[in-house]
N, C-alpha and C positions, 0 to 999 in steps of 0.2 A: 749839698752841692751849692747853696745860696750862699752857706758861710765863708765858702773855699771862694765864692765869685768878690764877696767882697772885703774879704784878707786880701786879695791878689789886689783889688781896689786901692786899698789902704795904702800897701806897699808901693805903689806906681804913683800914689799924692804924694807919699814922702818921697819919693825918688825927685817930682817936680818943686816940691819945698826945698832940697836939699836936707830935708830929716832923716839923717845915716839911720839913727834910733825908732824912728815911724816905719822906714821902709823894712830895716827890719823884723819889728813888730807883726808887721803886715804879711812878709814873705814867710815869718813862721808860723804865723798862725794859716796861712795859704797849706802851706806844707803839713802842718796837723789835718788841719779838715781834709786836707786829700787822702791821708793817709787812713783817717778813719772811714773815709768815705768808701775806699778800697778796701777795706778790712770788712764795713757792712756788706757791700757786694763780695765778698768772698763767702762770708758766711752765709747770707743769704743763699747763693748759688748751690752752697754744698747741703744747707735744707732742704731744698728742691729737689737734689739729685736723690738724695736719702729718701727723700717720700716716692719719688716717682721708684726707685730702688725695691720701697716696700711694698709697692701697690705691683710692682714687676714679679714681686715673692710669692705676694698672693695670689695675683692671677694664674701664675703658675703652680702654685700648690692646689691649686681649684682643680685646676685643668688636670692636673695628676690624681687628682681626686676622682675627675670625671674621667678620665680613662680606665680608672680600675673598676670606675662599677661599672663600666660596659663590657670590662672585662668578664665581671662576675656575674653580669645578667648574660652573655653570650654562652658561655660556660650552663646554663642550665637548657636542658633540652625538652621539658616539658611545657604547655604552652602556659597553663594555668603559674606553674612556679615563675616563670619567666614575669608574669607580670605582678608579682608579688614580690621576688626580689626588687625591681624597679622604684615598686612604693617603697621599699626599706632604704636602696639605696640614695632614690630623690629625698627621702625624711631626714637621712645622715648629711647629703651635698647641700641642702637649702636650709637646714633648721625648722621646719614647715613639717604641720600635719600633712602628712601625707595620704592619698586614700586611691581607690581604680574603680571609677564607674562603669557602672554597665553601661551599654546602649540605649538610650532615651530616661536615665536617670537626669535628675537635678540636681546641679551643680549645691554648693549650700555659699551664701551670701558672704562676700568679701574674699574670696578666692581667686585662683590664679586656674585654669582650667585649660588642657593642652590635649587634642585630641589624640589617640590613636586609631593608625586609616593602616588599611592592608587592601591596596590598589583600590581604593575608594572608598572600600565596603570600613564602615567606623566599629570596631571591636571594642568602643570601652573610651576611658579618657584618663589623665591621670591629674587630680586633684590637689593643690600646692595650696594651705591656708597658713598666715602666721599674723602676728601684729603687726609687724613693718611690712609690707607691700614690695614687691621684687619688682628691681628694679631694670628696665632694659640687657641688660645685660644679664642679668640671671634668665629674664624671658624668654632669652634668647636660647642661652643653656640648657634650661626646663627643655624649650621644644625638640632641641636635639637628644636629649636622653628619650625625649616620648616616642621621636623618630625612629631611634637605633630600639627602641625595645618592640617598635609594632615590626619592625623587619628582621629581628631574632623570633619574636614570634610567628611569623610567617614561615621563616627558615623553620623554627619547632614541627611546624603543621607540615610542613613539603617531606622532611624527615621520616616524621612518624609515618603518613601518605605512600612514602619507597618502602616503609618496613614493613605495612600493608602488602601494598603490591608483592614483596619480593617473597614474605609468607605465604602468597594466595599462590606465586609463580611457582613456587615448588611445591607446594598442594597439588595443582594442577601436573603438574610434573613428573607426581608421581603416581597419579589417577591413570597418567597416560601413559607411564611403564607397565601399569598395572595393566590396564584397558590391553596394548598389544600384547601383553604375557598370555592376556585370557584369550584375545583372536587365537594369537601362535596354538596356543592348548586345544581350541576348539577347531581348528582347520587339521591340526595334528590327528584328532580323533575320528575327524571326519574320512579325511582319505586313508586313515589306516580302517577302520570300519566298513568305508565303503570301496573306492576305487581300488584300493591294495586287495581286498578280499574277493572285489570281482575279478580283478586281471589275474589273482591265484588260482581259481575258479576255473578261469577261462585257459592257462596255462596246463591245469589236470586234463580237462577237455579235449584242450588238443594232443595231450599225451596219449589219449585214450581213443583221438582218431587216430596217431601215426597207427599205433598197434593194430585197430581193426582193417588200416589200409593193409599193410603187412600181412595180414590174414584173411585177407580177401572179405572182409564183411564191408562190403561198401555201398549196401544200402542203411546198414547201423553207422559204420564212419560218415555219412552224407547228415545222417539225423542228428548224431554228436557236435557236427560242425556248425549245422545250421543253428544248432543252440548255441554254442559259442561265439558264433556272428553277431547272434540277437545281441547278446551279455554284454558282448565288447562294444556296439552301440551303443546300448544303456550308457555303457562307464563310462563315453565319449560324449554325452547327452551330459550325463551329471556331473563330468569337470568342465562341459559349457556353461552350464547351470552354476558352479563355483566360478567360475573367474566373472561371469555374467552379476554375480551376488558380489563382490568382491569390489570389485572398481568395472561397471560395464563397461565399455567401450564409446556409448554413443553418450555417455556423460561427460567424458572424457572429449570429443570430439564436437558434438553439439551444445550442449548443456543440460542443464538440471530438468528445465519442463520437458525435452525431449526423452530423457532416460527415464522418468517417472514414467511418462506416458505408454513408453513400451514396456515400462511393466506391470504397470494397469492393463494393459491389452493381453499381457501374455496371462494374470490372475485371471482377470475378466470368463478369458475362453476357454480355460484351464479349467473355472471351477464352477462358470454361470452366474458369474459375478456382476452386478450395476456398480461403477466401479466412476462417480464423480470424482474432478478434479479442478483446483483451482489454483494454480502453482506462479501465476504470474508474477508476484511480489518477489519471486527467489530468485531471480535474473540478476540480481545487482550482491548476490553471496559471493564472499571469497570461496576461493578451491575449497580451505580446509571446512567451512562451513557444508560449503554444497555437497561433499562426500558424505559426512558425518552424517546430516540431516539427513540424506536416499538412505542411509543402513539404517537410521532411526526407522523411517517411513516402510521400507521394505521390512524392520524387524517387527515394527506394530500391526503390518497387515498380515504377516504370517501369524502371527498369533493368533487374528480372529478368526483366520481358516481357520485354524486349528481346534477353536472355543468351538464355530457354529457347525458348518460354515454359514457366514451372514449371507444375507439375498444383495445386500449393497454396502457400498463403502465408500466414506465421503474424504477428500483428501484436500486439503485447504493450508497455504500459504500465507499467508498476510502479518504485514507493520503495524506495529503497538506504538503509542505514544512516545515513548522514550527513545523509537529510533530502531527497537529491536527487531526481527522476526519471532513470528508466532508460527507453528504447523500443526494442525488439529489432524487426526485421524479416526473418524468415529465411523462406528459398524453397527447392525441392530442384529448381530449375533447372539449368542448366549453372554449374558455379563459373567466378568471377571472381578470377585473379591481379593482374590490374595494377591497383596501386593509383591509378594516377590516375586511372580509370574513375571513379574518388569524389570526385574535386577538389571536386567542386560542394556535395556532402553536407558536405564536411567547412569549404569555407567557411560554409554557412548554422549549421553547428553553431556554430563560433568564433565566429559575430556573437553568440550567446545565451551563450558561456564556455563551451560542451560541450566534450564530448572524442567523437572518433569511432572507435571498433576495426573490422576490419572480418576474420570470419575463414571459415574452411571449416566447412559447414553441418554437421549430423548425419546427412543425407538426400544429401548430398554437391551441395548447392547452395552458399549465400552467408549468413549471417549479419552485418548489419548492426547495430551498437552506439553508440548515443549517451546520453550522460551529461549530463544537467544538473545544475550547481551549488543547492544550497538558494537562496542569495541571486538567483537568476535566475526557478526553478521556482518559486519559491510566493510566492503575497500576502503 
């Protein structure tokens, strides 16, 4: 530009000398230097554009690069592969020893180290070593691949978590097909054994007073009836008794502590029973809970009539650590070894997700143990 400043120079003295030949001289060499001047800024400019061109290339074949391995780390649904594709594919995108720390490892000296957090909680890191040191922009890079791989991981665990659940739901699902097939079975057996064979009974009976009315024996038709009477109360007693066993009514209408307790009162006077209770904790059960739980609790104190009869029966309600209900039933009746004695107690527990234990009393009767889960036991 100095050369072009003073050719132009040159040429405007000759012009004031009147040297046709100087201003000449001056106007063409003006005219070269411009020209090369223009020629270096062409070239130059088009150098610039080519480099910023290549570094446009690369950034973007980077970035194509990092897209596919997030592709291929998404693409894996276990959690452990997940972070071992990640190291493979940050080894491939950076050039860099790649490696996945555990939680409270140590990083190793001169490394680039990029946490992974799954909502706070740190699952690991991912470790970037090489001889040239990454440069902001790679740092930047790194942390997004460590981002996208703790939230594929996350995603892995939420996954596998639903394919839990949805295993355990039709588990449960079919415990509870199974569980009503066994009611339907046993209620089926029940009123054809008893209510159907009494009301047959009682139908003979009164076949057998029309006839005696018809033949004038009617102080034998009086006796026939009046046992027919009796019979048909019974059967009117013991389908009180089933629908009473069944869903009571005052369960239904009052709640849990109230229905136990009238049926503590009805064993109690029924069989001479000391018949404690401690039900308070069961106030805050769902419907399906609080059904299940009285059939448990009524199916475990029939049984220990059954064993002793016990002189007493202790009935207890109460919350466990985790949130759940706990219902103890212990009796110092005759103990029960054989566990399938409990088949029944232990499917109605399964249909609610309980657990059932079943051990040697204090009193050297039966202690019966069910556990409900939080997620089952409470609103």
């Amino acid at each position: 530009m100095a050369l072009v400043a003073a050719a132009a120079i040159v040429a405007v003295l000759g012009l004031a000398l009147g040297s046709s030949w100087l201003a000449f001289a001056g106007l063409a060499a003006a005219i070269v230097g411009a020209a090369g001047f223009a020629l270096h800024l062409i070239v130059t400019e088009r150098r610039r554009h080519e480099v910023a061109e290549e570094e446009l290339t690369a950034h973007s074949s980077f970035l194509e690069a990092l897209i596919e391995s997030m592709g291929s780390i998404a693409a894996t649904l276990n959690p452990d592969e997940v972070l071992d594709r990640t190291r493979r594919e940050a080894k491939a995108l950076f050039g860099a020893k790649a490696a996945i720390l555990a939680p409270g490892d140590r990083p190793a000296p001169d490394s680039a180290v990029f946490p992974l957090r799954i909502r706070g909680e740190e699952i690991g890191a991912l470790q970037l070593a090489r001889s040239r040191p990454l440069d902001r922009e790679e740092q930047a890079r790194a942390a997004l691949l460590a981002d996208f791989a703790s939230r594929t991981v996350e995603n892995a665990r939420l996954l596998a978590e639903a394919q839990v659940r949805e295993a355990e739901r039709a588990r449960l699902s079919d415990q509870l097909i199974t569980a009503e097939q066994e009611e339907r079975r046993r209620l089926a057996l029940f009123l054809h054994d008893g209510p159907v064979q009494s009301l047959s009974g009682i139908s003979l009976m009164l076949d057998a007073v029309t006839e005696s009315v018809h033949e004038h024996r009617l102080e034998e038709a009086e006796q026939v009836l009046s046992s027919a009477l009796k019979r048909h109360r019974d059967t009117i007693r013991s389908l009180r008794d089933l629908s009473f066993n069944i869903e009571p009514v005052v369960l239904r209408d009052q709640g849990f502590g109230p229905a136990v307790a009238a049926f503590a009162e009805q064993v109690g006077l029924a069989h001479e029973i000391q018949v404690d209770l401690d039900v308070d904790a069961a106030d805050a059960l769902t419907e399906q809970a609080r059904v299940g739980l009285y059939q448990i609790i009524r199916e475990a104190v029939n049984q220990a009539i059954r064993r002793g009869p016990p002189r007493r029966i202790s009935i207890r309600v109460s919350e466990v650590d985790d949130g759940g209900v706990e219902a103890v039933i212990a009796d110092d009746g005759t103990g029960e070894r054989r566990r399938a004695t409990f088949d029944d107690i232990e499917e109605r527990a399964r249909t609610l997700s309980g657990r059932l234990d079943v051990e040697a009393g204090q009193d050297g009767g039966t202690e019966v143990r069910v556990v409900l889960p939080p997620y089952i036991a409470r609103r």
